[in-house]
Backbone as numpy.savetxt, mean C-alpha at the origin, in Angstrom:
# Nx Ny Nz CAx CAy CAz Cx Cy Cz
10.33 -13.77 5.89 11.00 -12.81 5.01 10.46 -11.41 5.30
11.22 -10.51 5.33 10.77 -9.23 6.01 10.53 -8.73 4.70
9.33 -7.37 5.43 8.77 -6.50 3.81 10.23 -5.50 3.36
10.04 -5.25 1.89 11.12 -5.00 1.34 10.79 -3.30 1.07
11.01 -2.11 1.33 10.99 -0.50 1.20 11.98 -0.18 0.19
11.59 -0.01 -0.66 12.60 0.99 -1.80 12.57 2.81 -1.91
13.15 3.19 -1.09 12.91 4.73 -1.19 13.32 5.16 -2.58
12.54 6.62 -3.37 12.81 6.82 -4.42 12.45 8.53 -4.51
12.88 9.46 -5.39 12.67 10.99 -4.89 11.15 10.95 -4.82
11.01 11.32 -3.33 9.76 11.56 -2.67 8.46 10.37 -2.92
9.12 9.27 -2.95 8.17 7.90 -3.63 8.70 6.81 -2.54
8.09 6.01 -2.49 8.90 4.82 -1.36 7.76 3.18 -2.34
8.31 2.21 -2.91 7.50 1.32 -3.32 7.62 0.13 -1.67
6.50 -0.35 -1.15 6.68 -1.55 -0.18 5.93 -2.34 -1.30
7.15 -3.45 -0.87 6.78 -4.59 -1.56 6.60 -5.88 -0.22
5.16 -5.90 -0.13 4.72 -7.24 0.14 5.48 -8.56 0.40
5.20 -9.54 1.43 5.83 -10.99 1.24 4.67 -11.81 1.08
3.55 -11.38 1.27 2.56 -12.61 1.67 1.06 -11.58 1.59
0.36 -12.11 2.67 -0.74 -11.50 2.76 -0.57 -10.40 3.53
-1.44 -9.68 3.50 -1.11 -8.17 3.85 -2.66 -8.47 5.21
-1.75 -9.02 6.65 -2.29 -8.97 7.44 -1.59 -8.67 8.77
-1.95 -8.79 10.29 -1.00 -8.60 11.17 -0.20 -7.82 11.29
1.12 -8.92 11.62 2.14 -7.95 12.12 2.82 -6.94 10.83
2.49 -7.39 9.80 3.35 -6.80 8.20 2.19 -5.45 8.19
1.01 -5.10 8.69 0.17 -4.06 8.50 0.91 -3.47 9.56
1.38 -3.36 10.86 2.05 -2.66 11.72 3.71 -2.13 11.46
4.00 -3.18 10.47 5.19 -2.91 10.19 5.24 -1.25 8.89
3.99 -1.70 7.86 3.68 -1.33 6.98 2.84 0.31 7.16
2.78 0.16 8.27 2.06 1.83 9.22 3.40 2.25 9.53
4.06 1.74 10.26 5.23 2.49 10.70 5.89 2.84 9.71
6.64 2.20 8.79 7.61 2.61 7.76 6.85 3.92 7.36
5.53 3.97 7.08 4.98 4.85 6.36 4.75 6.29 7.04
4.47 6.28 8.60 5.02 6.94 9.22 6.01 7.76 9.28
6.98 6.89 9.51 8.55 7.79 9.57 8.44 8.08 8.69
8.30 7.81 7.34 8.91 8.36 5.80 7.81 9.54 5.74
6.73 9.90 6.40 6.31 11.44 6.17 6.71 12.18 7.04
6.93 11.36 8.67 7.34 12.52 9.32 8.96 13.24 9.24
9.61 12.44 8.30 11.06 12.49 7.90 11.03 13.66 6.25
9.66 13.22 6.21 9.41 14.43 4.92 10.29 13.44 3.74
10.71 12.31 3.86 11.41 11.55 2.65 10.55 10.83 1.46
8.81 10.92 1.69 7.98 10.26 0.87 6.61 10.92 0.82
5.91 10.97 0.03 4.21 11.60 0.35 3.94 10.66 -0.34
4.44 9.99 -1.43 3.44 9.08 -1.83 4.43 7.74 -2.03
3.24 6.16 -2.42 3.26 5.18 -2.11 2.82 4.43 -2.99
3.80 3.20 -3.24 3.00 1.83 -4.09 3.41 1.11 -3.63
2.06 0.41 -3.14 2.29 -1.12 -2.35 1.75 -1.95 -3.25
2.99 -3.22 -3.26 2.73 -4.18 -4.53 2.72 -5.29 -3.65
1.34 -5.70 -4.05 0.48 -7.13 -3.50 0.73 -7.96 -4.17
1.59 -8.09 -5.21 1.85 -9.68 -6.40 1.93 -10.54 -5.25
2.78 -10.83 -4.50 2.64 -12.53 -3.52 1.75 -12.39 -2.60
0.53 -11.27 -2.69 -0.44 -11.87 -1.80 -1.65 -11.59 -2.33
-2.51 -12.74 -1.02 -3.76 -13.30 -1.88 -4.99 -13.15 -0.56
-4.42 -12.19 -0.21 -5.74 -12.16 1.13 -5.38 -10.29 2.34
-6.49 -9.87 2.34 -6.32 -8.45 3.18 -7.07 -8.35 3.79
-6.20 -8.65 5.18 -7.57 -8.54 6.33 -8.39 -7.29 6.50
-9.14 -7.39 7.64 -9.78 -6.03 8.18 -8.79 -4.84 8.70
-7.63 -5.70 9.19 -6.86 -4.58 9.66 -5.48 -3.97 8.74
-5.81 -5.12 7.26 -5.00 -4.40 6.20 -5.66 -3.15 5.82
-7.39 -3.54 5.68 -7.87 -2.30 5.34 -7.43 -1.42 5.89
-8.13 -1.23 6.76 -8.08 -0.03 7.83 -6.23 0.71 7.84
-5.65 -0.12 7.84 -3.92 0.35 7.24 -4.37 1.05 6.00
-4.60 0.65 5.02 -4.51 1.07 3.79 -5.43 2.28 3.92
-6.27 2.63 4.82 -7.54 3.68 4.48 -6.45 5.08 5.56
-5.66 4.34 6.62 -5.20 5.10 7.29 -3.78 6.23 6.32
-2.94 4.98 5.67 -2.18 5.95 4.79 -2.78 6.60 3.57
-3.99 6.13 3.26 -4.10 7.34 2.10 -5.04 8.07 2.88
-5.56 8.35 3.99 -5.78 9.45 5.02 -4.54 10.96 5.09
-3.61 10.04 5.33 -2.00 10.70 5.89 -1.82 10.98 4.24
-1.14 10.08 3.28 -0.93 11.15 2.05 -1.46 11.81 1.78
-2.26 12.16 1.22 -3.71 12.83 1.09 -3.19 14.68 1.77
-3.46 14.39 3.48 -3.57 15.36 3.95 -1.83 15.92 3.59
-0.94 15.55 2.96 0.01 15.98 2.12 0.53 16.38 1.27
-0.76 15.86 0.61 -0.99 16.02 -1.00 -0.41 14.80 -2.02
-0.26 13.80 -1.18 0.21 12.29 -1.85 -0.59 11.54 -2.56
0.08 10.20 -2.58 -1.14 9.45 -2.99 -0.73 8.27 -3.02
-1.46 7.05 -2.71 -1.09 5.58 -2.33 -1.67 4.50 -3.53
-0.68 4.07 -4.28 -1.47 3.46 -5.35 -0.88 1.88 -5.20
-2.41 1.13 -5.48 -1.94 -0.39 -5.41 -1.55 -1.24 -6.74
-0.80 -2.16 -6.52 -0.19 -2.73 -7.91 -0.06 -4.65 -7.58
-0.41 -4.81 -8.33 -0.38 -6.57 -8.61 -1.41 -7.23 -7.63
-2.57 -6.82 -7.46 -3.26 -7.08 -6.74 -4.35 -8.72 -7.86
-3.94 -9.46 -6.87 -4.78 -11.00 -8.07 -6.22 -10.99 -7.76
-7.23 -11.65 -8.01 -8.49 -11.93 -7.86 -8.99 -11.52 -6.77
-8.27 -12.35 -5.83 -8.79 -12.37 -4.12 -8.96 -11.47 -3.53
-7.74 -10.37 -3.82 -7.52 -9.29 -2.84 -8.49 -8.27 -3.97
-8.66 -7.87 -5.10 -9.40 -6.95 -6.19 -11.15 -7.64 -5.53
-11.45 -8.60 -5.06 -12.46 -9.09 -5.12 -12.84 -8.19 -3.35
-11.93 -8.36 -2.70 -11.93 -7.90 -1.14 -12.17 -6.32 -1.45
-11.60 -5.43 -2.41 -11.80 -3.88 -2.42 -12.79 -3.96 -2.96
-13.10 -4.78 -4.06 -14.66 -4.32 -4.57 -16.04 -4.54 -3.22
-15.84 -5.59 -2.59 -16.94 -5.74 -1.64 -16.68 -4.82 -0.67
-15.88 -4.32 -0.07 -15.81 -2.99 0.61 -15.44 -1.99 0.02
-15.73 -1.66 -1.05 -15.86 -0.16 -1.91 -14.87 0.32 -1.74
-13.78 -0.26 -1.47 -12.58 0.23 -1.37 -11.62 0.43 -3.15
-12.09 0.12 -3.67 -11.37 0.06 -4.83 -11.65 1.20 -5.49
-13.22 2.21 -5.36 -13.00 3.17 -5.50 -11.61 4.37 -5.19
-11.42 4.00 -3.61 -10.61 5.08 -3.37 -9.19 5.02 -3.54
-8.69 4.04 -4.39 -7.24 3.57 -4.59 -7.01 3.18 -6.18
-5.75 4.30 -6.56 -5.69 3.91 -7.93 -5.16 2.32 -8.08
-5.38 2.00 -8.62 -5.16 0.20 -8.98 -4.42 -0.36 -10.13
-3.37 -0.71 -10.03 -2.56 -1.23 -11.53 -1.89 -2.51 -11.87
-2.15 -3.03 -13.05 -1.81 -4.77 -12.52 -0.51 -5.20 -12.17
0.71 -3.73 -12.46 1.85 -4.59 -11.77 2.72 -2.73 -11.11
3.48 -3.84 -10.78 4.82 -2.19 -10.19 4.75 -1.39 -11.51
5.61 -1.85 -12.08 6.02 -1.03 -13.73 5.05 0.11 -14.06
3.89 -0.62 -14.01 2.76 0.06 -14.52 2.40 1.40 -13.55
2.40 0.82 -12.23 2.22 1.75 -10.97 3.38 2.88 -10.47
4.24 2.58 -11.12 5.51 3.46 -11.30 5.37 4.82 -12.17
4.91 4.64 -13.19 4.66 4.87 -14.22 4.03 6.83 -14.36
């Protein structure tokens, strides 16, 4: 099942299928890509509800776009993130640098 992009004024939500590893982190760089260099998004909510695991190279995705919003003035906020993956940002201090919310709605918001 391919990841799902909802563009919205100057907002784009990716919604997740699974774990946020591989080829869905390459897919998940690019979309994010075009949508700044298209000037159609600066900021981002990626909703992790169906997944339960983020590799090393999800990180490093995730540290790379809020690098890129950032230097835009954006901002990349995560939503529905369960145990596993909240347990993975806390051991790499990553949860500092990402606002965190338990679902879309909320991260919309």
């Amino acid at each position: 099942m391919p990841l799902k992009f909802d563009d919205y004024a100057h907002a784009c939500v990716i919604s997740l299928t699974g774990d946020f590893v591989g080829a869905d982190t390459a897919q998940v760089r690019a979309a994010v890509d075009e949508r700044l260099m298209s000037r159609r998004a600066v900021n981002f909510v990626i909703d992790f509800e169906p997944s339960h695991f983020i590799s090393s190279e999800g990180l490093e995705t995730l540290l790379a776009i809020r690098r890129q919003c950032e230097e835009r003035r954006g901002q990349v906020k995560l939503a529905g993130l369960d145990e596993s993956c909240r347990k993975i940002l806390e051991i790499t201090r990553l949860d500092r640098h990402f606002e965190c919310h338990p679902d879309l709605q909320t991260a919309m918001k």
